[in-house]
N, C-alpha and C positions, 0 to 999 in steps of 0.2 A: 089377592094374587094377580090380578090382572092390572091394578096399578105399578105394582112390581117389575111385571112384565115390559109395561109401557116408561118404565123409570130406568130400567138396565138398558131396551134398546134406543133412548135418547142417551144416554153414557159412550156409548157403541159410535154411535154417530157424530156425538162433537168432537170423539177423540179419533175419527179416523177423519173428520176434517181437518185436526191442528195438523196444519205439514212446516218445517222451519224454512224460515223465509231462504229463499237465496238469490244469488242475482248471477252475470257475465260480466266481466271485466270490459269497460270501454273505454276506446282511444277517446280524447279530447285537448282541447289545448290549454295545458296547463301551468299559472305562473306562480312560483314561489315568492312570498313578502314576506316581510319584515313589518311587527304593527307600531303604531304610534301615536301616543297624544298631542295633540297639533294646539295651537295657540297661536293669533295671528296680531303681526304686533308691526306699524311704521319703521321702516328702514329707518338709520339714524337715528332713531329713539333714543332721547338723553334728559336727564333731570337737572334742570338751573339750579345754580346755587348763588347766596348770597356772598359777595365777596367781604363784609364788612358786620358785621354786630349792628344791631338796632331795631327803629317803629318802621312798617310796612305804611308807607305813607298814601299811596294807591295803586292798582293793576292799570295799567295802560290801555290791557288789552284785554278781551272776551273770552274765554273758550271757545276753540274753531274758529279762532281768526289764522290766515293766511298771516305769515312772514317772511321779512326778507333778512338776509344774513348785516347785521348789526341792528336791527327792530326795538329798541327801547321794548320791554314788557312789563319791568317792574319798578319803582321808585321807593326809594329806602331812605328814611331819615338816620343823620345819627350827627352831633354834631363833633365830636372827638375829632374826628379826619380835620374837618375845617379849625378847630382851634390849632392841631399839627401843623396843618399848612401856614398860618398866620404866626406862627412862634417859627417856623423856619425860611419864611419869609424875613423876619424882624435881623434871624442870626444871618445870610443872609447878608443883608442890608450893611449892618456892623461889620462883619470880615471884610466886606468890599471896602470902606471908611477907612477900616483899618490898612489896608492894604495899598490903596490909594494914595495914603498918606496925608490925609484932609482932618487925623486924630494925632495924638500928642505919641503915636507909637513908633513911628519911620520919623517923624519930624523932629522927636527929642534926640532921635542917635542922630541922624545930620547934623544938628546944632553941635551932640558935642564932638562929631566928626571934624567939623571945621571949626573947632575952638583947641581940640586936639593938633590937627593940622598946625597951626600958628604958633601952638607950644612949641610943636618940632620944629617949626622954619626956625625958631628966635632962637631952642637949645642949642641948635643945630649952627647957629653962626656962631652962637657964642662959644661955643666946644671949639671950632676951626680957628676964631679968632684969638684963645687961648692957646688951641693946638700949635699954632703959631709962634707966638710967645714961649711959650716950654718949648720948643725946637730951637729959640733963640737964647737960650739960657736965664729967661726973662720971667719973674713970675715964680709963685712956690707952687711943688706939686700937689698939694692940697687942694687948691683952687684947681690946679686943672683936673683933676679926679673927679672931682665935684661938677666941674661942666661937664665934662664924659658921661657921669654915670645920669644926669639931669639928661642928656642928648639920650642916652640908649634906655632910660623910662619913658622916655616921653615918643619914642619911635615904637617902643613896644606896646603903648595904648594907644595909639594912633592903629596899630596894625589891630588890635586884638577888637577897638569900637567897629573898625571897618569889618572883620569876620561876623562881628554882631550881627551888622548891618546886614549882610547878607543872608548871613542864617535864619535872623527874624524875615527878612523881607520873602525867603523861601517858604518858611512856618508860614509867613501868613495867606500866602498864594495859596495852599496847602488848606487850609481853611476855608477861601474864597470858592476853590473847588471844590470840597467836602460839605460845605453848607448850599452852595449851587446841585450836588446831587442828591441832597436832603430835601428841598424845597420842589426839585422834578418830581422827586419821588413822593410828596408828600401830595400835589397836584393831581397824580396819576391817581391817587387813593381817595382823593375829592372827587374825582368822574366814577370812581367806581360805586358810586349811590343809586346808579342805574343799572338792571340789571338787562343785558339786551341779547338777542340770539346768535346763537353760534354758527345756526343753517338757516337757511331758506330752506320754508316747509310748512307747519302748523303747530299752533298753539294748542298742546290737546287736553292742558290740565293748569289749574291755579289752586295750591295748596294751604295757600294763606291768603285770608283779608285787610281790607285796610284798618292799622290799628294795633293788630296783632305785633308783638316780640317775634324778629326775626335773626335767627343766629347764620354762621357758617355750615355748620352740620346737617341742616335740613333742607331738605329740594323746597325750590317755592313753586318751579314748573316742569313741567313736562313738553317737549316739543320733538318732534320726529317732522319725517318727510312726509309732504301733503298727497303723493301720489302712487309712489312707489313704497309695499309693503312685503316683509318677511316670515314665512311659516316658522314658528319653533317647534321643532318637534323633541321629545323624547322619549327616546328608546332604553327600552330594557338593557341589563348590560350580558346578558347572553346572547345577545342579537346584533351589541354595535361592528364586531368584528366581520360581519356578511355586508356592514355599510360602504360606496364609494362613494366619492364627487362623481356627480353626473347623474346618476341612477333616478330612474325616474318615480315617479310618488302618485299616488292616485289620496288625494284629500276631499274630505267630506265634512263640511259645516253643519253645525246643530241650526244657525238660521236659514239654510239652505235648504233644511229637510236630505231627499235623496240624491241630489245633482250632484255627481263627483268634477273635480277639478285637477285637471292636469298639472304636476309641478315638478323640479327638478332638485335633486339635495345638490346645496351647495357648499353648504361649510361644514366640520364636523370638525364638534370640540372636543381634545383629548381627554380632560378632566371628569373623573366622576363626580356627581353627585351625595354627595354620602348620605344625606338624610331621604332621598327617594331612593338609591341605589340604580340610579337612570345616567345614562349618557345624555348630550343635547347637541341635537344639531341644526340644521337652518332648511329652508327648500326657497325654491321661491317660484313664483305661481307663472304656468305657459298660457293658460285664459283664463287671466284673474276674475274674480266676480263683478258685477257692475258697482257694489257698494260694500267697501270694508270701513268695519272701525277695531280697534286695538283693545285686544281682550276677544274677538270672536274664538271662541272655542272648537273643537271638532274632533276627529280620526282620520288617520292615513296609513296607507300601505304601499310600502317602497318596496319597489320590485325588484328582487334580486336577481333573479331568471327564468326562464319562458322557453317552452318546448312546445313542438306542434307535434299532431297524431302522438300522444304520450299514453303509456296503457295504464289502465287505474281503475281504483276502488276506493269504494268508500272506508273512508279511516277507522269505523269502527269494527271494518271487517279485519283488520289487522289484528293479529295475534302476538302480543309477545314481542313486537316489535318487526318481525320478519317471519312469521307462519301465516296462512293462513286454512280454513275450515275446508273443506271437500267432502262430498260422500267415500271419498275412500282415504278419508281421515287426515291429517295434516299434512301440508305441504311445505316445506321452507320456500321462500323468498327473494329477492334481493330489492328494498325497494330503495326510492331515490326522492325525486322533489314530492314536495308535499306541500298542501294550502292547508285553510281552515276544515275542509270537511273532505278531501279527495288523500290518497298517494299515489304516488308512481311504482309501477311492479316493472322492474328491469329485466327481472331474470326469474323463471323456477313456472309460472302459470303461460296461458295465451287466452284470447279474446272465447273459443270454445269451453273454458274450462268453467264447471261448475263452484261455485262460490257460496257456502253456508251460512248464516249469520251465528255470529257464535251465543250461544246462550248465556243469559244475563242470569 
């Protein structure tokens, strides 16, 4: 009986200690964000590529070397280009010959140009000096038809080797040029065995060894800017719509630990993502850190706006969206910005008003 006793009034006692927690609403200055996966990657970031088919014959350059814009970095064997160039070199060679007239092409039609030529001067007396004669009643018409029609063949292959003449001599100028920008072109595709930089900046990656099969389709490096780097961030896409240029970013590095880092959004790309279901946009750093490399990782939070003396509670005191708990039972609301663990009450409470937590 007397344990009984002793067991009712410890019942008695813990349950007139349980009282539900509650609090007062306090002003504080409150900033709304926006979150973000952040990944920090060289300005200019771009991947070389092979312009030619072929053996990776050696790297120039190291990983983390510094370059300047035209940098030799990779050397490519292949010898196709160079047999192109040496067979259009050769044609080439030949159109010029030919066009020069130093080949039996221009020089046979001259020859018969002036062989034709003398056929016309001699039909061409002899027609007149006939012509003559048949004006004089002198002579049968036979004979003079015959000189006639010997003067007006032999002026019309005169005329017709000369149009040759000219037309080949056009053709093959024609040639002279088309095999001259065959032979630049083939030239241009000889230097490109070297693969060299587009920027001034750094060497941050070599993807192939020497030896290696190296195609058109695969990056052989990687090079960005040696100084100046880019935050990528992406956002949820229920959030990209509260994003501007300018808005400021509060970023935090997994190698940094807790230091946050001031940064500004600068670009924002309109495309989604469809396989993360994420927007991507850029920031870039107000006091970058003393040492980045491409790939550091982290989180940020872009600020969307900031109020001072703002009345608030904790979020889990929210009810329903817009009630919240009182000893004289619910209250509506109106609230406004919100963080991770605070909102804003605009309207319906004030700093006196008792606050319940609501039971879990």
């Amino acid at each position: 009986m007397r344990n009984y006793v002793l067991i009712h009034c410890l019942v008695l006692f813990l349950s007139c200690g349980e009282k539900q927690e509650k609090i007062f609403p306090t002003k504080i200055h409150l900033t709304e964000s926006v979150y973000a996966s952040v990944t920090v990657q060289p300005d200019s970031l771009y991947q070389a590529y092979a312009p030619v088919a072929g053996i990776l014959d050696r790297n120039l350059l190291e990983e983390g070397d510094l370059v300047s814009q035209g940098t030799p970095i990779i050397q490519i064997v292949n010898s196709t280009p160079k047999l192109n160039a040496e067979n259009a070199r050769l044609a080439l060679q030949l159109a010029q010959e030919n066009y020069n007239g130093s080949s039996a092409v221009l020089g046979s039609l001259e020859d018969e140009i002036q062989s034709a030529t003398l056929s016309f001067k001699n039909d061409s007396m002899n027609y007149l000096r006939q012509k003559r004669l048949w004006d004089q009643n002198i002579g049968s018409k036979v004979e003079y038809e015959n000189r006639k029609l010997a003067y007006e063949i032999s002026g019309n292959n005169l005329k017709q080797l000369k149009n040759k003449y000219v037309q080949t001599k056009n053709e093959l100028s024609t040639q002279v040029q088309q095999a001259l920008n065959n032979y630049n072109t083939s030239q241009l595709t000889t230097k490109d065995f070297t693969v060299s930089s587009k920027i001034s900046g750094k060497l941050y990656a070599l993807y192939k060894n020497p030896g290696e099969i190296v195609n058109t389709m695969e990056p052989l490096a990687s090079v960005g800017s040696a100084t100046d780097f880019i935050i990528e961030l992406l956002i949820d896409e229920v959030d990209i719509v509260k994003l501007q240029v300018g808005q400021k970013a509060l970023i935090t590095l997994d190698a940094y630990g807790d230091e946050v880092f001031d940064a500004k959004v600068s670009k924002i790309y309109p495309k989604k993502d469809e396989r993360s279901q994420t927007f991507k946009a850029e920031a870039i750093f107000i006091n970058p850190p003393k040492a980045l490399y491409p790939g550091l990782a982290g989180e940020g939070n872009i600020i969307i706006s900031e109020k001072e003396s703002v009345l608030t509670i904790p979020k889990e005191y929210l009810l329903e969206g817009n009630k919240v708990k009182t000893p004289d039972g619910l209250v509506d609301v109106i609230p406004g910005l919100q963080n991770l663990d605070r909102v804003e009450i605009i309207n319906g409470i004030n700093e006196t008003t008792e606050i319940l937590k609501p039971e879990e």
